[in-house]
N, C-alpha and C positions, 0 to 999 in steps of 0.2 A: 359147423357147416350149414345146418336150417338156418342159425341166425345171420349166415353171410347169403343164402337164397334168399331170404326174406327182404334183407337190403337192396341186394339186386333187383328183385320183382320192384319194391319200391322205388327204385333208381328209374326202372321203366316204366314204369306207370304214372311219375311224374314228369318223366319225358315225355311221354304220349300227352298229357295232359297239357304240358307247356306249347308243345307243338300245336295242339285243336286251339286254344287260344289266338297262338297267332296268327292259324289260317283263318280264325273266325273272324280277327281283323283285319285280316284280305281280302275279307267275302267282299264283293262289288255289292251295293247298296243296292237299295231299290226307291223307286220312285213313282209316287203315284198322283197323278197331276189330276186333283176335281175342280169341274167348275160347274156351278150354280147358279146359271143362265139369269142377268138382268140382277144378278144380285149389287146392287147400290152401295157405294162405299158407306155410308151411317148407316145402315141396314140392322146393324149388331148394336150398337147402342139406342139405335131410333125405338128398336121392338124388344130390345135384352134377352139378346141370343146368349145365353148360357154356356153351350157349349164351344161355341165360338169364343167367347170370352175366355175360358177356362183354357182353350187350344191355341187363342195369341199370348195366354201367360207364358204359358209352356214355352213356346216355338218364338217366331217373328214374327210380323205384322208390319205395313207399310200404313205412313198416312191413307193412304190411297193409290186405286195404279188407273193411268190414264190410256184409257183404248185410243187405235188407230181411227183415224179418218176411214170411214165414216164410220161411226158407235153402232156396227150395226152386231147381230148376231154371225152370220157366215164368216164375214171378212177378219173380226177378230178371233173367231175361234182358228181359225187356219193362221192367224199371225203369230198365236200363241202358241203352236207347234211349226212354225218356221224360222220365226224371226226376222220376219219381214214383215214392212209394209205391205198396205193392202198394192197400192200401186208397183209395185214390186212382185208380189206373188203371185198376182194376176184376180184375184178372187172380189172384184173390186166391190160389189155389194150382195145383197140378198138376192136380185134382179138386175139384168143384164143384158149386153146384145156383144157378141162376137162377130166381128164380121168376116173374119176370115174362117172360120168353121159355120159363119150363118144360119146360129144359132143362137139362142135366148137362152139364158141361164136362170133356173129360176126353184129354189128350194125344195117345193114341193113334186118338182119334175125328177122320176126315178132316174132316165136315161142321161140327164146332161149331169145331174150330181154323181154317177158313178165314172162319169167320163173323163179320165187323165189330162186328157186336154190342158183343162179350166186350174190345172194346180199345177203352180209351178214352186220350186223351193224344195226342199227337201224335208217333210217332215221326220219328226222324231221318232219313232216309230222305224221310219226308215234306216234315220245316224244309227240307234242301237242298233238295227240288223246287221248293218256294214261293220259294228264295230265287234262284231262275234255275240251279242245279247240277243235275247227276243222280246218281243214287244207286244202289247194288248189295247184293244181301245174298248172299251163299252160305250158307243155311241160318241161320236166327234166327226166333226166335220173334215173329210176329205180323206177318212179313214174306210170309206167304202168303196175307195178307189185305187188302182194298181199304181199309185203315183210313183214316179221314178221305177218303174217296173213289178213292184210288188205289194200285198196289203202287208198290215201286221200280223204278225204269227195267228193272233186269236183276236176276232171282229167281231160284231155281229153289227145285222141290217139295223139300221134306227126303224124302233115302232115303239112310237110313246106309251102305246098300252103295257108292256114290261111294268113293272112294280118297280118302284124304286128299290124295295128289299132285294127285290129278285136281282138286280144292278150289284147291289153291294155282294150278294152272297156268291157271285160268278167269280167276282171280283178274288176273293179271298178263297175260293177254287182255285184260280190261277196262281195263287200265292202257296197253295200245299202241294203244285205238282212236283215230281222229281224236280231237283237242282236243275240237270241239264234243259229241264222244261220248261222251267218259270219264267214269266216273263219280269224281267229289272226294268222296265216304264211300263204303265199302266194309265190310259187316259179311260179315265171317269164323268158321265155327262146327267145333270139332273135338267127337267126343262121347268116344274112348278115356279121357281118363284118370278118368274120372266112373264108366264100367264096368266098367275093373278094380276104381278102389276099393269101386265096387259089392258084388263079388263077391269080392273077396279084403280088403278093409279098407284103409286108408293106408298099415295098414305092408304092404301086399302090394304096392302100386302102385307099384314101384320101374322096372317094364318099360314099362310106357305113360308115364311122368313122361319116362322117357330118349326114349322116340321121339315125344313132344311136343315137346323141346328140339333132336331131328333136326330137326323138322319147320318148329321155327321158325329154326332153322340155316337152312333151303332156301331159307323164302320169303325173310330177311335177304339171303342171297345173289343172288337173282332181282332181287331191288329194287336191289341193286347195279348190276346190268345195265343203268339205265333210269336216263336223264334225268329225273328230274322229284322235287320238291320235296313226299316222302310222308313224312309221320308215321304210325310205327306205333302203338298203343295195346294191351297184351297184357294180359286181365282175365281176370274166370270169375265165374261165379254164385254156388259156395258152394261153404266147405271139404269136411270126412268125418271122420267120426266113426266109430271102431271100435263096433260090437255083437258082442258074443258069444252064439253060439246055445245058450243054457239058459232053464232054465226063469225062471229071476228076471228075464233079461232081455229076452224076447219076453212080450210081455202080448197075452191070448189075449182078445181083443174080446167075443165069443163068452159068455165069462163074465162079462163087467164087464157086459155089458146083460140078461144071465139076470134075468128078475125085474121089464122093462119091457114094455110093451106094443108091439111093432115099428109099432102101427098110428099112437101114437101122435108119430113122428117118422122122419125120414129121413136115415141115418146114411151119412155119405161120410166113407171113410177115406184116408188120403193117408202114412201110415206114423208119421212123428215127431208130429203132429197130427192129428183127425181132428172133423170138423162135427157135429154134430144139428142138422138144421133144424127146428122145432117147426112145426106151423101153429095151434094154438091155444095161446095166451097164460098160459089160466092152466094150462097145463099146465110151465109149464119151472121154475116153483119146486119143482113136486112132481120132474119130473126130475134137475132139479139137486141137488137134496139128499139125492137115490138114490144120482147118482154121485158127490158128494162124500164118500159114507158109504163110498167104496169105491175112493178115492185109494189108490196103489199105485205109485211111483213114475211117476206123472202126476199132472196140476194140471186141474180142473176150473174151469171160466169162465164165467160169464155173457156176452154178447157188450158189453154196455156195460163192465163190469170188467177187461175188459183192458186190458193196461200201454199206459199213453200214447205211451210210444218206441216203440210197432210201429206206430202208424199205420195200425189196424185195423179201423176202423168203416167197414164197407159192407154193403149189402144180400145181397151175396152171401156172405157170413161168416155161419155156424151160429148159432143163439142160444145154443148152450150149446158149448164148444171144450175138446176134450181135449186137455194139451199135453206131451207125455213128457218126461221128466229126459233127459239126454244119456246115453249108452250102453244106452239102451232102443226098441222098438220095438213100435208097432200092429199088431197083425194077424191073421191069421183061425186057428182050429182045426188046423187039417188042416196051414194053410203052416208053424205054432211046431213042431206034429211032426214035418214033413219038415226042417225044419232043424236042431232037436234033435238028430235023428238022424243026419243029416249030420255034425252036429258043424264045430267051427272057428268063424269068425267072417266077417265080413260089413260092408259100411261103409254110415251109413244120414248123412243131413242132413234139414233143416227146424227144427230147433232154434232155438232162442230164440238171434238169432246178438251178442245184447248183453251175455253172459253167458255164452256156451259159445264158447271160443277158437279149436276143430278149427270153428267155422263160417266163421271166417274166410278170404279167398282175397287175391287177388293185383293189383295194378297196378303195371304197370311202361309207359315210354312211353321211343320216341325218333323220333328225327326232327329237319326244321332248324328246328322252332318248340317243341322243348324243349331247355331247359337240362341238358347233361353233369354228371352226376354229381350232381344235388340229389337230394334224399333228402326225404319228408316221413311226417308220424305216419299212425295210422289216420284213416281216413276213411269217409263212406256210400258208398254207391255210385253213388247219386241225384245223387251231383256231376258224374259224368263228362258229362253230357249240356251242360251249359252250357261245359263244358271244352272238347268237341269244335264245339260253336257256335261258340266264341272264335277258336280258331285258323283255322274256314275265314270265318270274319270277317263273320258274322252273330249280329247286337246283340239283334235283336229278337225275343222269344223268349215261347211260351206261359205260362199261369203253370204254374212246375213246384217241386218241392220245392229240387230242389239249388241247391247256391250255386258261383258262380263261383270266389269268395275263397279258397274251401279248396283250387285247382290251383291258381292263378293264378303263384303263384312258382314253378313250373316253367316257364314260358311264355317264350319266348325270340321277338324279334319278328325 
């Protein structure tokens, strides 16, 4: 009789056991999307990031992934949780003019960046809420605002002073709360290596490159710690491009519009590109043909005229768009003198990212729902969104630009 209990208990005990297995391969995945602001597709071989190395053995790795028109920071961070073009989203650069809200958009300003308005698409963050998940941002763009009617479950306000550890360690909080709690997306935001290359150029950024590869050393190894079934996804916005501060290569705003009327048009500058907004019509042939007389390592636009691959036509786009050669730069008077004199060089992006190579950045992924070691060509960026739907296993999805096809054989079920 004990030997027939005995077998029973063990009858159920390996039924309970078989069962945890399979709901533990039900568990809905988790995803945690970082990006490492201006990090440059050769970033990792140029300075031998370690841990990046060791993290595309592992995972996937693309040659490289090509940001949206224009390579700026705002507009791609917002494409890469919608899937859209910037022209599409509405987000169209760092700096702006609405004119039907008759407002300026502009980064540094609290009230228009939390304002719904200015976002359109649905971010991800959102899809998981709708789709019964919850969601978390540590710092990303458009996450500090009720878009589509609500934030993500767990935000917090951008303030660069945070620690990066202090980033990670939130992060992996949100990761040990009850089940029903956790959030399954998790957008992650570092801004170092975007600010050295700022200020010192790509080839300067060799010390933010390496303690972004610490950093994603730490959070690899914290994920280690923990149970649970997380793909990481490691991206960025937009490469860097060296400027050099002389005269040929800072273009002085200042004089390319000597000679127009300021009354008539509203000019927002944004560095590599900059808008005219006109408000009377027949005025923009007469302007455009002022400043095409005076092309100078930029490219003059009409706003219907521009190139079809940027995906550029919205309301909030200039009627007439200045758009610098790569290794040049917009800007004011006073700032071309103080750099000049400064001397050295400086790293700028928004460039035309179809055509100018340093725009290029970075995707690499691992996790138990990507394939070790596949490797794929360039790609947009506007694909990750459908990618990241796939794996937490949500079909149904807004219309967005990206296509699922271009990750899909990374995808390991």
């Amino acid at each position: 009789m004990k030997k027939y209990l005995k077998f029973i208990l063990l009858v159920v005990i390996l039924a309970a056991v078989s069962l945890a297995l399979v709901n533990r391969n039900k568990e809905t995945p988790y995803v945690i999307m970082v990006s490492f602001d201006g990090f440059r597709h050769d970033y990792v071989e140029k300075y031998n990031a370690v841990n990046f190395q060791k993290f595309m053995e592992l995972g996937a790795s693309a040659e490289a992934m090509i940001p949206s028109f224009p390579s700026k920071t705002f507009p791609n961070h917002y494409s890469l949780v919608t899937g859209l073009y910037p022209g599409n989203h509405g987000l169209v650069d760092n700096n702006f003019y609405d004119r039907d809200l008759d407002l300026r958009y502009s980064m540094g300003n609290r009230s228009v960046v939390e304002n719904p308005a200015f976002y359109g698409g649905l971010p991800l963050w959102q899809l998981v809420q709708q789709n019964g998940m919850k969601s978390a941002s540590y710092f990303w763009v458009g996450s500090e605002s009720p878009v589509a009617g609500s934030f993500p479950n767990y935000y917090e306000i951008y303030d660069g002073k945070v620690s990066n550890e202090a980033r990670i360690s939130a992060v992996m909080d949100w990761l040990k709360l009850p089940e029903a709690e956790r959030p399954n997306y998790i957008s992650l935001y570092f801004s170092l290596v975007d600010d050295q290359g700022h200020g010192a150029g790509p080839n300067g950024a060799k010390a933010s490159v390496l303690e972004a590869d610490r950093l994603l050393g730490v959070l690899m190894e914290a994920l280690e710690q923990i149970d649970l079934p997380v793909n990481v996804i490691v991206t960025s916005d937009h490469g860097m491009n060296e400027v050099a501060s002389t005269e040929e290569n800072l273009i002085d705003i200042e004089e390319v519009l000597t000679g127009l009327d300021a009354a008539d048009f509203l000019f927002v500058n944004s560095g590599a590109l900059a808008h005219l907004y006109i408000e009377k019509p027949e005025k923009i042939e007469e302007i455009y043909d002022f400043l095409k007389a005076r092309e100078n390592n930029f490219t003059v636009y009409k706003k219907e005229d521009l190139k079809a691959n940027w995906h550029y036509q919205h309301d909030r786009v200039g009627e007439i768009l200045l758009v610098t050669e790569p290794d040049h730069y917009i800007t004011s008077r006073s700032n071309k003198a103080r750099l000049i004199a400064n001397g050295g060089v400086r790293g700028e992006h928004g460039f035309d990212p179809y055509v100018t190579e340093d725009m290029a950045t970075i995707f690499y992924a691992q996790g138990p729902n990507i394939k070790p070691g596949s490797k794929i060509p360039k790609f947009e960026n506007v694909d990750i969104y459908p990618f990241v739907a796939h794996i937490l296993g949500i079909s149904e999805l807004p219309e967005i630009d990206g296509k699922l096809e271009t990750l899909k054989s990374i995808y390991k079920k």
